[in-house]
VMD Tcl script that draws the C-alpha trace (Angstrom):
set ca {
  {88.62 91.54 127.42}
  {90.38 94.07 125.29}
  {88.81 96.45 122.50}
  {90.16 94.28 119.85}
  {88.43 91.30 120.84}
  {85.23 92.49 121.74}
  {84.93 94.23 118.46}
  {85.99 90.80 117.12}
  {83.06 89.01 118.95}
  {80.95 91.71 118.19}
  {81.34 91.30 114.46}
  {81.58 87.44 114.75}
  {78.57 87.33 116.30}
  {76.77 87.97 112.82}
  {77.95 85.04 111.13}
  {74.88 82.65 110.58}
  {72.49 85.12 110.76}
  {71.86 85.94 107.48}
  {72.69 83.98 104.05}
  {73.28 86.68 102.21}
  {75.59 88.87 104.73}
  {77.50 85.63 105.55}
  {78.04 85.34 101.21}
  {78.58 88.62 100.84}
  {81.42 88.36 103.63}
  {82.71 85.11 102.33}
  {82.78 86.72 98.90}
  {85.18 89.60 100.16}
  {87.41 87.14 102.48}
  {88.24 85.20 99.34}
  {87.56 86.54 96.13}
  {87.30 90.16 95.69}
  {91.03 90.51 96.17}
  {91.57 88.57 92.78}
  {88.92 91.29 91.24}
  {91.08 94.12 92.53}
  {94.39 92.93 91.12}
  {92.35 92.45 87.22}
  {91.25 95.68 88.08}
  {94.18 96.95 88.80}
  {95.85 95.79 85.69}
  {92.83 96.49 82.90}
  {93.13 100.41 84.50}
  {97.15 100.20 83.91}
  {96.45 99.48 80.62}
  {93.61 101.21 79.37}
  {95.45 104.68 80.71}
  {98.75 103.62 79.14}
  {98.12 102.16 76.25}
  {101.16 102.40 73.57}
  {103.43 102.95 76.24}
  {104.93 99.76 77.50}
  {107.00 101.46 80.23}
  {103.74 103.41 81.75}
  {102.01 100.08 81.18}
  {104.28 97.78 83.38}
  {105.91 100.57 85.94}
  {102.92 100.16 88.13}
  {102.38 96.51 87.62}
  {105.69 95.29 88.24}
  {106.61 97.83 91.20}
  {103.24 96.57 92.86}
  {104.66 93.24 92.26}
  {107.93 94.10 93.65}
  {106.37 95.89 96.49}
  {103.90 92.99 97.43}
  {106.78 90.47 97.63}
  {108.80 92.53 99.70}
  {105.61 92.96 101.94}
  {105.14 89.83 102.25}
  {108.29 88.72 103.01}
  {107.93 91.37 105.84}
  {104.48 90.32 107.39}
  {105.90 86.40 106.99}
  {108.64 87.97 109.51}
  {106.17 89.29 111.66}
  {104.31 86.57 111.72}
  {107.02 84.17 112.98}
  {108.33 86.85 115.37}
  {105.05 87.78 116.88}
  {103.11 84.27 116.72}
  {99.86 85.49 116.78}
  {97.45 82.63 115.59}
  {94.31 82.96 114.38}
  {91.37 83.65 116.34}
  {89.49 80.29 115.77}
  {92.58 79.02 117.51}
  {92.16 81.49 120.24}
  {88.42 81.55 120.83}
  {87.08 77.72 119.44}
  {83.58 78.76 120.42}
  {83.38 81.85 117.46}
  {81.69 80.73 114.38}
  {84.08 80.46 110.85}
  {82.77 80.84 107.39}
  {85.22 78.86 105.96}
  {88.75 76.92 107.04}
  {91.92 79.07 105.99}
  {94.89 77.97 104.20}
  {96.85 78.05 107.52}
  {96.25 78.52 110.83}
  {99.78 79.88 112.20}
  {99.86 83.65 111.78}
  {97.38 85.94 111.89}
  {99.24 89.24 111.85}
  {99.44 91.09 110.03}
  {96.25 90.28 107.58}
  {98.38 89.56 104.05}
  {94.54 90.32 102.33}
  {94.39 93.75 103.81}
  {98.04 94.10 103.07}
  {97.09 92.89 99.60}
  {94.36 95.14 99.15}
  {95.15 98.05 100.77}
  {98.52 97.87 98.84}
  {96.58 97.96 95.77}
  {94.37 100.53 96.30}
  {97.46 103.11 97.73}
  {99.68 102.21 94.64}
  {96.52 103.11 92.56}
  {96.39 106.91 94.14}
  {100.07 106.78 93.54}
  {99.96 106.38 89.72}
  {96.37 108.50 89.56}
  {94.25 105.54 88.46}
  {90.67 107.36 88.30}
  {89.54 104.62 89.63}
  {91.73 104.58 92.84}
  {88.92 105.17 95.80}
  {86.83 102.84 94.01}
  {89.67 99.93 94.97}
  {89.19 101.66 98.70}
  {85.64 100.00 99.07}
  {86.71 96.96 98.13}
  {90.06 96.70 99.81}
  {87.08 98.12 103.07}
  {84.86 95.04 101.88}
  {88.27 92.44 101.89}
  {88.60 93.55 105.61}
  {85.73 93.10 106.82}
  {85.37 89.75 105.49}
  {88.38 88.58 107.02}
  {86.84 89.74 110.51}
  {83.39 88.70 109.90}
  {84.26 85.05 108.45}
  {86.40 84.31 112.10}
  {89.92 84.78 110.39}
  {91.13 88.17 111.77}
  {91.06 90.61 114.35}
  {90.42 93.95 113.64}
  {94.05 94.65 114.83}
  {95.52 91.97 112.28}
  {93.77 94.55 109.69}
  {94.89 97.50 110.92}
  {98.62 95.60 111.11}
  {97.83 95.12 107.07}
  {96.78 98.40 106.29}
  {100.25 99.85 107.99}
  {102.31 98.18 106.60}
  {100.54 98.24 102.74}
  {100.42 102.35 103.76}
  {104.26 102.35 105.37}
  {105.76 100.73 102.07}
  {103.11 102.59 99.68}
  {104.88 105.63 101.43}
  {108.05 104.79 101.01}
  {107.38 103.85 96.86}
  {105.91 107.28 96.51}
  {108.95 108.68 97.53}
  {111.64 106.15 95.67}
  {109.16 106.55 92.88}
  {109.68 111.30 92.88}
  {113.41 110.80 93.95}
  {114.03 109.26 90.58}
  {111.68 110.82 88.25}
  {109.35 108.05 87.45}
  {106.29 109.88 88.14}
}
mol new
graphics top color blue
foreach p $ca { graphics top sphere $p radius 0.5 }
foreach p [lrange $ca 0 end-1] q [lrange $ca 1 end] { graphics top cylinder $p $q radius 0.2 }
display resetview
C-alpha cells in the first residue's frame, strides 16, 4: 500500500467516531466553500468601495480563472480516470454520497478553495490567510468524509497555485495591480 492510501485509511478511519468531528468534517466537505466565496466578495467590496473597477477586477478574474480551472481538472479527470476512493476501497466509511462518482483528481473543492485564498494574497485582502484555514478545513473534509485522497488535494492545490501564479504575473505585465 502506498503513502497516499494509508494516509487515506488513516484519516478515514475517524469517521463515526465522533458526532461532532464527523459534522465538523461534513461541514467543510460541503459548505464552507460557499462561505469563502461570500467572503471573498464582502472583502472585495468593503476595500473597494466607490471604485467599480477595483470592486469587480478580482471577482470576475477569480471567475475567469475558476472556469478555466475547471475546465482543466475536467481534462484531467477524463485523461487520468481516477475514481473516487469509495469506488476503490467499498469497505471505507463515507459521510455523505457525492454528486458523481467518476473523477476524483484533481479535488475541484481544494482547487476551489485554494484558488480563493491565493487570488486573495494576490489583491492584498487582509483577510487572505484567514481564507488559508478554511480552504485547510475544505481539504480535510474531502479526505475525512471518504471523497478524496490526500493526493487528489494536493492535485487541487497545484493547479489553484500553478494558475494563481500565472494571474499574478498576467495581472503586473499589464498594470492592473
Amino acid at each position: 500500500m502506498n503513502l497516499n492510501d494509508k494516509l487515506f485509511f488513516k484519516i478515514n478511519s475517524l469517521v463515526g467516531r465522533n458526532r461532532w468531528a464527523d459534522a465538523f468534517a461534513r461541514a467543510g466537505a460541503e459548505w464552507v466553500i460557499l462561505a469563502m466565496v461570500g467572503w471573498y466578495i464582502t472583502i472585495s467590496f468593503i476595500l473597494n468601495f466607490g471604485n467599480r473597477q477595483a470592486v469587480w477586477l478580482p471577482i470576475v478574474l477569480v471567475l475567469i480563472v475558476g472556469f478555466v480551472g475547471w475546465i482543466i481538472s475536467f481534462i484531467i479527470g477524463k485523461i487520468l480516470k481516477k475514481v473516487r476512493p469509495r469506488l476503490r476501497f467499498p469497505e471505507i466509511k463515507i459521510l455523505f454520497l457525492p454528486l458523481y462518482n467518476w473523477k476524483s483528481f484533481p479535488s475541484d473543492h481544494a482547487f476551489g478553495s485554494f484558488l480563493l485564498f491565493f487570488f486573495a494574497l494576490i489583491f492584498n485582502f487582509p483577510t487572505a490567510w484567514s481564507l488559508l484555514i478554511l480552504a485547510l478545513w475544505v481539504s480535510w473534509g474531502r479526505v475525512y468524509s471518504g471523497l478524496h485522497d490526500p493526493i487528489d488535494i494536493l492535485g487541487g492545490l497545484s493547479l489553484a497555485g500553478l494558475l494563481s501564479l500565472i494571474s499574478y504575473y498576467i495581472l503586473h505585465f499589464y498594470h492592473f495591480l
